[in-house]
Backbone as a ProteinNet text record, in pm:
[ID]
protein_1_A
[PRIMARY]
XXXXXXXXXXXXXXXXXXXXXXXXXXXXXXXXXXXXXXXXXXXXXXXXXXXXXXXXXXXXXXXXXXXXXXXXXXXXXXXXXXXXXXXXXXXXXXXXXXXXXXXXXXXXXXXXXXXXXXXXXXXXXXXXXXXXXXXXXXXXXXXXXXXXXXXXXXXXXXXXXXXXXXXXXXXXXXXXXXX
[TERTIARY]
-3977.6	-4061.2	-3978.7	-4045.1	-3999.7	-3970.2	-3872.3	-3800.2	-3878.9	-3981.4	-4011.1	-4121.8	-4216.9	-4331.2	-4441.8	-4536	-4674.8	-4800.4	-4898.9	-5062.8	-5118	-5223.3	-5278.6	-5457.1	-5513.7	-5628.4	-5783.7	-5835.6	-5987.7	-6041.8	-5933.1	-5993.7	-5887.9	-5819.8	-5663	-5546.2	-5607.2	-5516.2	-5402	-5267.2	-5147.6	-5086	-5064.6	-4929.8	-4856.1	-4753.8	-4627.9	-4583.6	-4530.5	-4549.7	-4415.8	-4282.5	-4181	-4113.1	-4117.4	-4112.3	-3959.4	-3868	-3687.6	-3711.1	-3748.4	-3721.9	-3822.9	-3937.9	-4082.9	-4069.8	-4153	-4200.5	-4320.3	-4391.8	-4496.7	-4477.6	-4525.7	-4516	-4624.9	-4658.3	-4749.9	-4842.7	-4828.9	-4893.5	-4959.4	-4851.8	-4956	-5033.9	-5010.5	-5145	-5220.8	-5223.2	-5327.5	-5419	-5359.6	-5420.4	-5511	-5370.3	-5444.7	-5583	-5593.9	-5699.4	-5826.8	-5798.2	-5901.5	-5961.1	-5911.2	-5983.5	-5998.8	-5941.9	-6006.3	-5909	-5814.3	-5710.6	-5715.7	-5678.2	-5598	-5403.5	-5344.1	-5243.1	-5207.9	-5309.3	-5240.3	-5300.3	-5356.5	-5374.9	-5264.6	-5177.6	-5062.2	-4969.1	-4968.1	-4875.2	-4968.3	-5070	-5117	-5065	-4993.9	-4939.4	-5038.5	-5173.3	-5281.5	-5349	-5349.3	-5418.2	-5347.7	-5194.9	-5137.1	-5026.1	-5014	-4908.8	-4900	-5021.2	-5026.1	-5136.8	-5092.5	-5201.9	-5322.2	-5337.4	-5475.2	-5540.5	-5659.5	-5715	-5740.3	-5775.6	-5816.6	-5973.9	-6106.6	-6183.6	-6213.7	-6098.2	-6114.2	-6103.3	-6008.7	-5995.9	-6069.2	-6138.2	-6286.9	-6386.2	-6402.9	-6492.8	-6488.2	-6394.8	-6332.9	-6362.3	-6296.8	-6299.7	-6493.2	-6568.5	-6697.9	-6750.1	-6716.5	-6821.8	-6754.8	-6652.8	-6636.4	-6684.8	-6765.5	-6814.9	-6747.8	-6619.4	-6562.6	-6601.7	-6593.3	-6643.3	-6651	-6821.4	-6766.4	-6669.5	-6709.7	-6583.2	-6456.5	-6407.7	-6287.4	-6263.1	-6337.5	-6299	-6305.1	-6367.3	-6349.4	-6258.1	-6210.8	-6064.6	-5973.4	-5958	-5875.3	-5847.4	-6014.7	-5997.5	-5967.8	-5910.3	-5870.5	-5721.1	-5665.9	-5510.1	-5452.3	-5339.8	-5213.2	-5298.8	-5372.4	-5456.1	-5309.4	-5339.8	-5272.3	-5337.9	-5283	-5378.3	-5368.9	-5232.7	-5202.8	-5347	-5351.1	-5446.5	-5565.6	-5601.1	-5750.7	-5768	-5620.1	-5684.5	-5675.3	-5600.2	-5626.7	-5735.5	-5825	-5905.7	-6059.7	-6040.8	-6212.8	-6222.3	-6074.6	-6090.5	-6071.8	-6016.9	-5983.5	-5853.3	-5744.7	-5632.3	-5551.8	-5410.2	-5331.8	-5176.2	-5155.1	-4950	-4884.9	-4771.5	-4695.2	-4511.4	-4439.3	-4314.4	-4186.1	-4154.1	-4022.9	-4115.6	-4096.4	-4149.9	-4244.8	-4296.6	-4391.2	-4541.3	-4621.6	-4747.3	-4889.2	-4902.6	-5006.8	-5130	-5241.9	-5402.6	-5504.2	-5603	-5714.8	-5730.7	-5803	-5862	-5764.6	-5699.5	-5674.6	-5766.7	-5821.5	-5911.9	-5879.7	-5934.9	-5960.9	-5962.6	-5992	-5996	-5903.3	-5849.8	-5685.7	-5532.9	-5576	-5489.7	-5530.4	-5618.8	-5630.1	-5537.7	-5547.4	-5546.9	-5353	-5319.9	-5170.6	-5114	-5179.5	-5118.2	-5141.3	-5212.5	-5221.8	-5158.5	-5043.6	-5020.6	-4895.9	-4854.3	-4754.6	-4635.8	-4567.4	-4483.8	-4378.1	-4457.1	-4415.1	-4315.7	-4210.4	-4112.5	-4134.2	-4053.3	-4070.6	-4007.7	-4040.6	-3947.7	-3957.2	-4072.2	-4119.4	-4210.5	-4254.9	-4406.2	-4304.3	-4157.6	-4112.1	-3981.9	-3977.4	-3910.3	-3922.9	-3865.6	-3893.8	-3780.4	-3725.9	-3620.4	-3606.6	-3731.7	-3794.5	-3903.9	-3954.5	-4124.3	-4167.9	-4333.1	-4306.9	-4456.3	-4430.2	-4465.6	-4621.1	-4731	-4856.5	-4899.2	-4941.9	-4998	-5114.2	-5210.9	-5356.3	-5405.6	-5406	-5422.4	-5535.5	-5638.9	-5788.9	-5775.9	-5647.4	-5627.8	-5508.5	-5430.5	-5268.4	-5211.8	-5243.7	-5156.7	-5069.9	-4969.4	-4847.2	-4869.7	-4806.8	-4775.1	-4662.8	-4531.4	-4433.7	-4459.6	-4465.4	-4476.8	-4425	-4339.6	-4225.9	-4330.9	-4267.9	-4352.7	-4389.7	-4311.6	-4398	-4509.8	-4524	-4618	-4741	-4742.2	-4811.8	-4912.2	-4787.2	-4828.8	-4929	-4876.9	-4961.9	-5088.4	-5113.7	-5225.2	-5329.5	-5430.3	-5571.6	-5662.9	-5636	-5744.6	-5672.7	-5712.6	-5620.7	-5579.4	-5722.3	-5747.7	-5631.1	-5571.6	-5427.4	-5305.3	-5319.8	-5211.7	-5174.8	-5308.9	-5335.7	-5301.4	-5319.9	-5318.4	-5156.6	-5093.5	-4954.3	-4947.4	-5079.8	-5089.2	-4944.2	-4930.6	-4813.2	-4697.6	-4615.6	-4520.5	-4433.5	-4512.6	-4449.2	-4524.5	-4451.3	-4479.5	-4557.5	-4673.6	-4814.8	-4804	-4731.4	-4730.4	-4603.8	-4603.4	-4457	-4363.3	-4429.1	-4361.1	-4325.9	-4258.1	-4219.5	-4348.6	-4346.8	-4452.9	-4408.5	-4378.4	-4260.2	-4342	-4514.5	-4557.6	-4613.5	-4600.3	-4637	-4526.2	-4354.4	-4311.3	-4255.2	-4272.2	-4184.6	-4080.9	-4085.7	-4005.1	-4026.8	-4071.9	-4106.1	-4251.3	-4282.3	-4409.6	-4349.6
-9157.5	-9161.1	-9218.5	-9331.6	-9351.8	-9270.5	-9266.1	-9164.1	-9257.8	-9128.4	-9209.9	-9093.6	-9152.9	-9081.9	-9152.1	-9082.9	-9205.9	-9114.1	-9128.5	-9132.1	-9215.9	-9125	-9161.5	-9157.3	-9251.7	-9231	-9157.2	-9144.1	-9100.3	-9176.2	-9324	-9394	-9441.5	-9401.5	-9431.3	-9542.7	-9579.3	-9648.4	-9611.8	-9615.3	-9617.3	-9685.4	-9588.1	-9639.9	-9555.7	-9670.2	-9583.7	-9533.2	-9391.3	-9333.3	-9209.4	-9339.6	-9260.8	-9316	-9243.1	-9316.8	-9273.8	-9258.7	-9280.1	-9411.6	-9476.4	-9594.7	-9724.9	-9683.1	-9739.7	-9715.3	-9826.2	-9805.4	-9700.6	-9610.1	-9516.1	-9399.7	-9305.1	-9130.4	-9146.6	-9012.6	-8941.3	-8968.7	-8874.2	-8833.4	-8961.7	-9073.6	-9165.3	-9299.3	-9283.6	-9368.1	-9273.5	-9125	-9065.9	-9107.1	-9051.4	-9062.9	-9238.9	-9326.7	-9492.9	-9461.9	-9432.9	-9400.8	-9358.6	-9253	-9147.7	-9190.6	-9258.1	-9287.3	-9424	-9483	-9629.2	-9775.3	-9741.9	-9798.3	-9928.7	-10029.8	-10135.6	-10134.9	-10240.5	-10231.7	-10267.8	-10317	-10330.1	-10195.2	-10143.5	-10018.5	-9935.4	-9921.9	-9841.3	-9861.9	-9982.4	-10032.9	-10016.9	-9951	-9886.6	-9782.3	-9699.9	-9567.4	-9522.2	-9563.9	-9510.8	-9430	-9508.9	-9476.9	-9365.4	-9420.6	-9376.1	-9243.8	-9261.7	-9170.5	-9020.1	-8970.1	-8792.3	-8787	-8686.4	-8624.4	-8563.6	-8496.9	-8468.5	-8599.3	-8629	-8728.5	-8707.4	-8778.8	-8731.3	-8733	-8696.2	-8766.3	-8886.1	-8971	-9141.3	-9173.4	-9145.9	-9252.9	-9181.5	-9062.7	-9038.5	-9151.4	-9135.4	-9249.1	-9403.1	-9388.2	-9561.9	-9552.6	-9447.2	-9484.3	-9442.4	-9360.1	-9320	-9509.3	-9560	-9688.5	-9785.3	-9770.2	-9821.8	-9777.5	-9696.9	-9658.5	-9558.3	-9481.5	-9381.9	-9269.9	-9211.4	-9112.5	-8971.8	-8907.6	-8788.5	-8699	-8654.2	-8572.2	-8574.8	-8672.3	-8772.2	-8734.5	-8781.4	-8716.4	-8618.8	-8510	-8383.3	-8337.6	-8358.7	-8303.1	-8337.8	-8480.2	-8518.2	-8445.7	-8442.7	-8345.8	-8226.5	-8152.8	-8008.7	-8045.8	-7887.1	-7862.3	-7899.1	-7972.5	-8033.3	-8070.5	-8142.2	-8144.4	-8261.9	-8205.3	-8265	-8381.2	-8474.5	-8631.4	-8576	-8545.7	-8487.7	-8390	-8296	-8223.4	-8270.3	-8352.8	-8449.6	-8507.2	-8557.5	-8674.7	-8588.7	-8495.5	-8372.1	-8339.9	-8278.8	-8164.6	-8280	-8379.4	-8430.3	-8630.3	-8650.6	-8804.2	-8784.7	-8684.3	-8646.5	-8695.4	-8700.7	-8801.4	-8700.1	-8751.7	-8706.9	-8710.1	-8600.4	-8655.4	-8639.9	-8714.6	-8684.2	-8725.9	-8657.4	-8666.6	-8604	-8723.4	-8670.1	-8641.3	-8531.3	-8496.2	-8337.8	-8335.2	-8269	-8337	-8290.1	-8318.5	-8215.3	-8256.3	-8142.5	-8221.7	-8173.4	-8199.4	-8074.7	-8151.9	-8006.6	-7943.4	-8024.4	-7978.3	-8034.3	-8001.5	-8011.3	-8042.8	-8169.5	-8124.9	-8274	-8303.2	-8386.7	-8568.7	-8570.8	-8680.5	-8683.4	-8570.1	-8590	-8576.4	-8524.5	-8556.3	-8723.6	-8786.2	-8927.5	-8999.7	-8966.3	-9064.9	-9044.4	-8957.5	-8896.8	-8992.4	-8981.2	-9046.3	-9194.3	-9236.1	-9407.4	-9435.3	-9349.1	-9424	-9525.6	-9612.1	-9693.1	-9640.1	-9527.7	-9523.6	-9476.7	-9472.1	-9395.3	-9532.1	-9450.8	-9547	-9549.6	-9642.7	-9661.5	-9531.5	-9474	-9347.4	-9226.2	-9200.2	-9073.4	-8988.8	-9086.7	-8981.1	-8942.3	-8940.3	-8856	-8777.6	-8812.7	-8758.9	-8584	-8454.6	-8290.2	-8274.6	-8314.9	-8286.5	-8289.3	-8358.3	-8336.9	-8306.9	-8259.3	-8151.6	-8215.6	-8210.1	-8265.2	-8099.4	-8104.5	-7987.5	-7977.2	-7958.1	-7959.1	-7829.9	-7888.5	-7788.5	-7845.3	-7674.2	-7714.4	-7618.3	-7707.5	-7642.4	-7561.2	-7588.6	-7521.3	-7336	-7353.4	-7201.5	-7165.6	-7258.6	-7189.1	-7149.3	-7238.2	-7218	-7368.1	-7298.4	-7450	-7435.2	-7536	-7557.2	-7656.1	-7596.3	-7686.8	-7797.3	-7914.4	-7954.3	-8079.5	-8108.9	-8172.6	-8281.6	-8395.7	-8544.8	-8590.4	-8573.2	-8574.5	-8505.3	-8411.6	-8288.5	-8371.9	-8413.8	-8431.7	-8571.3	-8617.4	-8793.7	-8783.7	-8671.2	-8699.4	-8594.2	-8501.7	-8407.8	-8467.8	-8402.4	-8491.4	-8429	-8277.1	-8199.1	-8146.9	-8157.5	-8024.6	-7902.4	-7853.2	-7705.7	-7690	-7775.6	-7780	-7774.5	-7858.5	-7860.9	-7667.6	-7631.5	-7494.7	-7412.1	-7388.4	-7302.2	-7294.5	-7436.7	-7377.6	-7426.6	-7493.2	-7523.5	-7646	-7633.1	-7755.5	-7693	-7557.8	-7566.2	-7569.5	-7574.8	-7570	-7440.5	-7424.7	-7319.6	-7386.5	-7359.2	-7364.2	-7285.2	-7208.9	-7089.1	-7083.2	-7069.5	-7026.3	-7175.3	-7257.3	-7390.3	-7338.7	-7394.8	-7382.2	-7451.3	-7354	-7429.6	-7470.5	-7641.6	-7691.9	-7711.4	-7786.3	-7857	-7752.9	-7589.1	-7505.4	-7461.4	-7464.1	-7372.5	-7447.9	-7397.4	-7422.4	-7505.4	-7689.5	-7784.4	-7795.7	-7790.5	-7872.3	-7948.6	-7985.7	-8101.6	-8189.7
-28027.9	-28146.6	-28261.2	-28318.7	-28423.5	-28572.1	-28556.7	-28725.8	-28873.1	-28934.4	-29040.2	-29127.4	-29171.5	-29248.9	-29216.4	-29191.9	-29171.3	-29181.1	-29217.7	-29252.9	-29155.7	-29059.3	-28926.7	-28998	-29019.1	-29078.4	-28975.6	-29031.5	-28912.9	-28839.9	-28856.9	-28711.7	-28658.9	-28681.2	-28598.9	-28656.4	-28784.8	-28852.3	-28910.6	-28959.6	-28930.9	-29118	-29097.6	-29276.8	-29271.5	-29286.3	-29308.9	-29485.3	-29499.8	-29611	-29680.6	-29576	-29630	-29749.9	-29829.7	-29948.1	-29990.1	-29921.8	-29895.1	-29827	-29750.8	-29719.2	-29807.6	-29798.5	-29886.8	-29978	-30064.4	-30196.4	-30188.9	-30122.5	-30117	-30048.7	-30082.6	-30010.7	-29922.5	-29902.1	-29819.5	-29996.3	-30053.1	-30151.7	-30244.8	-30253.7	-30336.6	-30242.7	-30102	-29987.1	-30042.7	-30020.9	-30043.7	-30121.7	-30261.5	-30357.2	-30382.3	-30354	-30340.3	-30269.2	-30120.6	-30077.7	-30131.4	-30180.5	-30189.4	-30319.4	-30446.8	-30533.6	-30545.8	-30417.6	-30389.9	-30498.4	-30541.3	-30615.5	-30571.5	-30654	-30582.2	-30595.4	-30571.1	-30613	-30727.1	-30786.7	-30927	-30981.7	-30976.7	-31049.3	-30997.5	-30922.1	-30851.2	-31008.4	-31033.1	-31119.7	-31258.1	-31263.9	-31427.9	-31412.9	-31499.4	-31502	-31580.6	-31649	-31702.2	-31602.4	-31468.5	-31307.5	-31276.3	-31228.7	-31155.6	-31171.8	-31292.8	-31370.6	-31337.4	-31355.7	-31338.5	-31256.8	-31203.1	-31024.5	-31113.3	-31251.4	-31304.7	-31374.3	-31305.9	-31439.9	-31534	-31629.9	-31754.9	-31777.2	-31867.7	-31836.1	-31921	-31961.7	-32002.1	-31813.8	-31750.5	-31628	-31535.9	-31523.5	-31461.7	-31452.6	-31614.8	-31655.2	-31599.8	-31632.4	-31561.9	-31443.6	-31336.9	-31211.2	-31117.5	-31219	-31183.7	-31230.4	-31361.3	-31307.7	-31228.2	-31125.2	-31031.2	-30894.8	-30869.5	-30750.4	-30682.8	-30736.1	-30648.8	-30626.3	-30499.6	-30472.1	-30554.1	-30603.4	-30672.7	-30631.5	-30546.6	-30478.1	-30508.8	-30503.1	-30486.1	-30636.4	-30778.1	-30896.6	-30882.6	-30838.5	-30863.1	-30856.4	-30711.6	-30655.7	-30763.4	-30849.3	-30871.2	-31025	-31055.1	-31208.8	-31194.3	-31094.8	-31119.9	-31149.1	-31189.1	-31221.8	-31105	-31141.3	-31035.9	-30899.7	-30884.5	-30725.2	-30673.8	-30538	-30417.2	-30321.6	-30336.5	-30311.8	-30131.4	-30073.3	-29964	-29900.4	-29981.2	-29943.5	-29904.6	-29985.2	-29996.3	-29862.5	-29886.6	-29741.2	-29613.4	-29588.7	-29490.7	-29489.4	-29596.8	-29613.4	-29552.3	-29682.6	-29698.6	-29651.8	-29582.1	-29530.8	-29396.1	-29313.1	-29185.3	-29159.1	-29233.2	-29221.1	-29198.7	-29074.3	-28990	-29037.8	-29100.3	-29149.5	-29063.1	-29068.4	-28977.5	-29062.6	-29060.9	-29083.8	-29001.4	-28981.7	-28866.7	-28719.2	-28679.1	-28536.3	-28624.8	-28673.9	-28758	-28761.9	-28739.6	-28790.6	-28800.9	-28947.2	-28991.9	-29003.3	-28947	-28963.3	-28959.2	-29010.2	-29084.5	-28913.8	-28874.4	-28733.1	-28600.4	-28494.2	-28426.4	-28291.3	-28280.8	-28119.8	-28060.4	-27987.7	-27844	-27908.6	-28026.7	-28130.5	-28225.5	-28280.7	-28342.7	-28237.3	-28113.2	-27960.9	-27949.8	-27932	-27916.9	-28024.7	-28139.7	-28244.3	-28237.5	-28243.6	-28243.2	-28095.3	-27985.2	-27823.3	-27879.1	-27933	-27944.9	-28070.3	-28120.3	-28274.4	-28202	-28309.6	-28257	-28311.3	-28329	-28313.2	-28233.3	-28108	-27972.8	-27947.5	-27870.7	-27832.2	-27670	-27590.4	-27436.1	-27424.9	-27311.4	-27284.8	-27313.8	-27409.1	-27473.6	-27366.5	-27282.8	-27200	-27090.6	-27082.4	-26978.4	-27066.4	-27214.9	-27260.5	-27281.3	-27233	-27216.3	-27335.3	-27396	-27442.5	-27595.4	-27688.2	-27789.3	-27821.8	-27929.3	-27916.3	-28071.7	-28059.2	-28193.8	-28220.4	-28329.7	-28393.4	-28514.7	-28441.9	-28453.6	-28567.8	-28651.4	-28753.9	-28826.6	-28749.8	-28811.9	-28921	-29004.9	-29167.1	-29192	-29076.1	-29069.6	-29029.2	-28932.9	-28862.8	-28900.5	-28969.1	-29004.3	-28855.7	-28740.8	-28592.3	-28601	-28520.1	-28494.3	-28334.6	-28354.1	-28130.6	-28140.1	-28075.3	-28032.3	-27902.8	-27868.8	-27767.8	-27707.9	-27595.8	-27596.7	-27558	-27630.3	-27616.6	-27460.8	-27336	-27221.8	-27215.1	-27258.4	-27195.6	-27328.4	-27476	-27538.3	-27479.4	-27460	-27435.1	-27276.2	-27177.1	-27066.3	-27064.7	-27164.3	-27202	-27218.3	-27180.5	-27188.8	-27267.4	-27328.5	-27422.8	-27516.4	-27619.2	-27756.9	-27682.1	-27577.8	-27573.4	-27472.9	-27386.9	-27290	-27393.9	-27504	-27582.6	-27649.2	-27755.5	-27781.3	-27687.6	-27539	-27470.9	-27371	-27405.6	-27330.9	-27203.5	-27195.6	-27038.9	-26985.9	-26875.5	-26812	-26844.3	-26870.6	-26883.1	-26976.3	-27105.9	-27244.3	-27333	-27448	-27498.8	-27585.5	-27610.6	-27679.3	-27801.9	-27856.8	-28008.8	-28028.8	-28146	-28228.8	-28253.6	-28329.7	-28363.6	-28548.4	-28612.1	-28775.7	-28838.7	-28962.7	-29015.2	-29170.9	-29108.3	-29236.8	-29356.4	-29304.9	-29430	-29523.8	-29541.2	-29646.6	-29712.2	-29676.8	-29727.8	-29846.5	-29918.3	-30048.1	-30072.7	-30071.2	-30078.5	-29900.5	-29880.3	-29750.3	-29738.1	-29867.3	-29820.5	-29828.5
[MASK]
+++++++++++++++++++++++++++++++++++++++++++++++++++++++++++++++++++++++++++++++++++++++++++++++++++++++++++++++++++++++++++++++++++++++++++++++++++++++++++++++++++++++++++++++++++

């Protein structure tokens, strides 16, 4: 597996979002996303500057067509662009051998086995686990990249089946300086 940061979207699209190597986080694809930005608005710090909007750039961004929702979230105290795209775009983080999504099932197992950053050698690799966290149930699952890559249901991944331990993985993306 490739060492990095990346945003797995709800149809299996792929950005990378380590922003130690990139110019972008997790947190501002998000946010680009979710209120529909271009890149030059990345580069308005009117836009881009603070995670609360104001309601001048509500305004602005409501007569551009963005989603209410999408302001809403964005007009509360300190909102988390992260959260958003978890909670209400279906989008998949992943950092390091970590990855947190709202729902865990049979379509975020697909989207995770076809990302490209699997390296040759991983679907027999037992010897690294990458670490599943679903934000919907607050459950982790450790699971070593053979056993992930040749699994065919979430509910095999959840349950432990093949030989690996299914419960008790860390749960990095809540604790305090670990988003």
């Amino acid at each position: 597996m490739e060492n990095g940061e990346w945003w797995i979207d709800n149809t299996g699209n792929e950005t990378f979002a380590d922003g130690d190597v990139g110019d972008t986080n997790h947190e501002m694809e998000a946010r680009r996303a979710a209120l529909e930005l271009s890149d030059a608005d990345v580069d308005d710090e009117e836009l881009f500057g603070n995670r609360q909007l104001t309601p001048a750039q509500v305004k602005k961004l409501r007569a551009r067509g963005v989603d209410e929702n999408a302001l809403s979230f964005f007009s509360k105290r300190n909102p988390d662009a992260r959260d958003y795209a978890l909670e209400h775009m279906g989008w998949m983080r992943i950092k390091g051998t970590s990855v947190e999504v709202r729902v865990f099932d049979d379509k975020a197992l697909r989207r995770l086995q076809r990302a490209d950053f699997w390296e040759e050698g991983d679907e027999e690799d037992d010897d690294h686990e990458l670490y599943i966290e679903e934000q919907s149930t607050r459950k982790t699952w450790s699971v070593p990249f053979s056993k992930l890559l040749g699994t065919t249901t979430a509910a095999e991944v959840k349950l432990g089946r093949g030989g690996f331990a299914g419960v008790g993985a860390r749960s990095w993306m809540r604790q305090p300086g670990g988003r």
